[in-house]
C-alpha positions as CSV (number, residue, x, y, z in Angstrom):
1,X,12.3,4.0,18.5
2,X,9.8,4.8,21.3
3,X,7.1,2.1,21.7
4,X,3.3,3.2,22.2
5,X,1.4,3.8,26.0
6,X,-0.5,0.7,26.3
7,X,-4.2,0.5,26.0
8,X,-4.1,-0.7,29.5
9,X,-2.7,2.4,31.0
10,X,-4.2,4.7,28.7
11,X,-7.2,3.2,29.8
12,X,-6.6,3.5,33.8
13,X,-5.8,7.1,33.8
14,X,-9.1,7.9,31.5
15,X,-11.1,6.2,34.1
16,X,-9.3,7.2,36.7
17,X,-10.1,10.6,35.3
18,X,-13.8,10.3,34.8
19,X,-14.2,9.1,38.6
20,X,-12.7,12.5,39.7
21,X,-9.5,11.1,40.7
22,X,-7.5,13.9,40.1
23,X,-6.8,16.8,37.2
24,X,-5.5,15.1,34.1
25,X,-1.9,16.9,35.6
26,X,-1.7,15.2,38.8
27,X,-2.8,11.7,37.1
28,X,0.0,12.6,34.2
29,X,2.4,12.9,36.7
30,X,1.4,9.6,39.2
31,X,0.9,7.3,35.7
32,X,4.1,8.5,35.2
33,X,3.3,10.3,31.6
34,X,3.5,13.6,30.0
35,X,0.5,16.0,30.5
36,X,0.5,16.6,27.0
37,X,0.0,12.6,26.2
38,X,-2.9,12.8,29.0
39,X,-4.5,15.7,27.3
40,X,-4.0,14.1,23.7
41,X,-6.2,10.8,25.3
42,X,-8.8,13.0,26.6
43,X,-9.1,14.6,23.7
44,X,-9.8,11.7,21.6
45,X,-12.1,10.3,24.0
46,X,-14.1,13.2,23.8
47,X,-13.3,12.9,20.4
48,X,-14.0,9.4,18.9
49,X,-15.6,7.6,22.8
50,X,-13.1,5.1,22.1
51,X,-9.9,4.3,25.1
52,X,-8.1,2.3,22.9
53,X,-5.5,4.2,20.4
54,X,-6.6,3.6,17.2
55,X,-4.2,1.4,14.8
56,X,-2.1,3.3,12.8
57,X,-2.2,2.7,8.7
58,X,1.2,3.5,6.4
59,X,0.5,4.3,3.0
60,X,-2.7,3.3,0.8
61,X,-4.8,-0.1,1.1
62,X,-3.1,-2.1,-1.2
63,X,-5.6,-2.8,-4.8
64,X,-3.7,-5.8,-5.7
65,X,-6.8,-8.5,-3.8
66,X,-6.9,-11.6,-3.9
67,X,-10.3,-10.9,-6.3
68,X,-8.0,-8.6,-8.4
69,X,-5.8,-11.0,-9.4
70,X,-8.1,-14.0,-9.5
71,X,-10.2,-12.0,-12.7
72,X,-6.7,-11.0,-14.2
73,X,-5.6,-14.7,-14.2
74,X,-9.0,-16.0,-15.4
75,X,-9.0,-13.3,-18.2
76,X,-5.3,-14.1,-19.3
77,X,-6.0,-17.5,-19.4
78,X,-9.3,-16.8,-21.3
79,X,-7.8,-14.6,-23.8
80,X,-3.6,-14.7,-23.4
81,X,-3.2,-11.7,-26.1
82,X,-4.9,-9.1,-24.1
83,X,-3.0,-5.9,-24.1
84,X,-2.3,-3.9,-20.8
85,X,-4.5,-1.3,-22.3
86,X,-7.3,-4.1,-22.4
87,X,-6.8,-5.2,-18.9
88,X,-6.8,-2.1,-17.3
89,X,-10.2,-1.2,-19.0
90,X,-11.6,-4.3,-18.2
91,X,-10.4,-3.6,-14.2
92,X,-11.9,-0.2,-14.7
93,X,-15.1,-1.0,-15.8
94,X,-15.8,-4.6,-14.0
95,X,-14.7,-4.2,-10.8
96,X,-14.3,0.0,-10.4
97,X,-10.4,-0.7,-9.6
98,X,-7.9,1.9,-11.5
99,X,-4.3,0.9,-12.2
100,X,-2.0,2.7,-14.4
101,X,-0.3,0.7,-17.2
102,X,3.2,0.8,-15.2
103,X,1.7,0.0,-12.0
104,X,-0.6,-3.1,-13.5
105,X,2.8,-4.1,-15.4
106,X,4.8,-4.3,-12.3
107,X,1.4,-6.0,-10.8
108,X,1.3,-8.8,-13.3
109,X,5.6,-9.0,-13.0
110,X,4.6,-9.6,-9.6
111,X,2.2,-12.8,-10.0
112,X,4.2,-14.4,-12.6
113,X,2.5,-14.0,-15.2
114,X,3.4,-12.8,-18.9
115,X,1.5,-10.9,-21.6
116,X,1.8,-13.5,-25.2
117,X,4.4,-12.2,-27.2
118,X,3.8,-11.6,-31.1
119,X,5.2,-13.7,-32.9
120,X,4.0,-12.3,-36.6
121,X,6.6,-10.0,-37.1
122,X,10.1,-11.3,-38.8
123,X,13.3,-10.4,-36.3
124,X,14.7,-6.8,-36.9
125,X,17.9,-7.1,-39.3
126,X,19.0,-4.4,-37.6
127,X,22.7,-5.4,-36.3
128,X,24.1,-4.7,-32.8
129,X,27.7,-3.0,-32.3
130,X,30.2,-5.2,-30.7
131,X,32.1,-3.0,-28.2
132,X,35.1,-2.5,-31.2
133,X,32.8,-0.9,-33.4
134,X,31.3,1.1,-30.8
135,X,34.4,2.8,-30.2
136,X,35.0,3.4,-34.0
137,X,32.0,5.3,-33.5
138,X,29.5,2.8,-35.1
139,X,31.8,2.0,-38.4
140,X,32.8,-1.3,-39.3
């Protein structure tokens, strides 16, 4: 994969611009880049007043912040029956951050902790098939 102009160079052929040096073709060509890169920095000088290339972001700033999950461990430990429903309202309204029940799942998967089970209810009596009465088609 091609690697980025450094800021240095980028830098040398703006100034070298700016000081009437040459067009930004016949600096393209003795820095030894495209003219379309030396237009694209021009550009963005004009643009932003900044030499430097700006540093590129993939994908969204992450929610998950330290803060984040410092309140979802103080409220688990507060209160360890708190549905996901619960939590996500509380993340809502508290601290403005939205997270959808799969996502704040995966989230609390992710710092190890786990929502109380219910222990109220009696075990299902429903019985599993074995792999023989699966192929009889469920009779046994």
């Amino acid at each position: 994969m091609a690697r980025a102009y450094s800021n240095d160079l980028r830098r040398k052929l703006l100034e070298a611009h700016e000081q009437g040096q040459g067009t930004l073709e016949e600096l393209a060509e003795e820095f030894g880049v495209s003219l379309g890169f030396a237009k694209k920095i021009s550009a963005a000088l004009r643009r932003t007043g900044r030499m430097e290339r700006t540093e590129q972001r993939h994908g969204r700033r992450n929610q998950v912040t330290p803060l984040v999950q410092q309140r979802l461990r103080a409220w688990l430990r507060q209160q360890p029956d708190l549905t996901l429903g619960e939590l996500q309202r509380q993340l809502r309204e508290q601290m403005q951050v939205s997270f959808s029940i799969p996502r704040l799942w995966v989230v609390l998967r992710w710092m190890k902790l786990r929502l109380k089970k219910s222990r109220s209810m009696p075990r299902s009596r429903t019985h599993r098939k074995t792999s023989s009465a699966a192929r009889l088609g469920g009779r046994w």
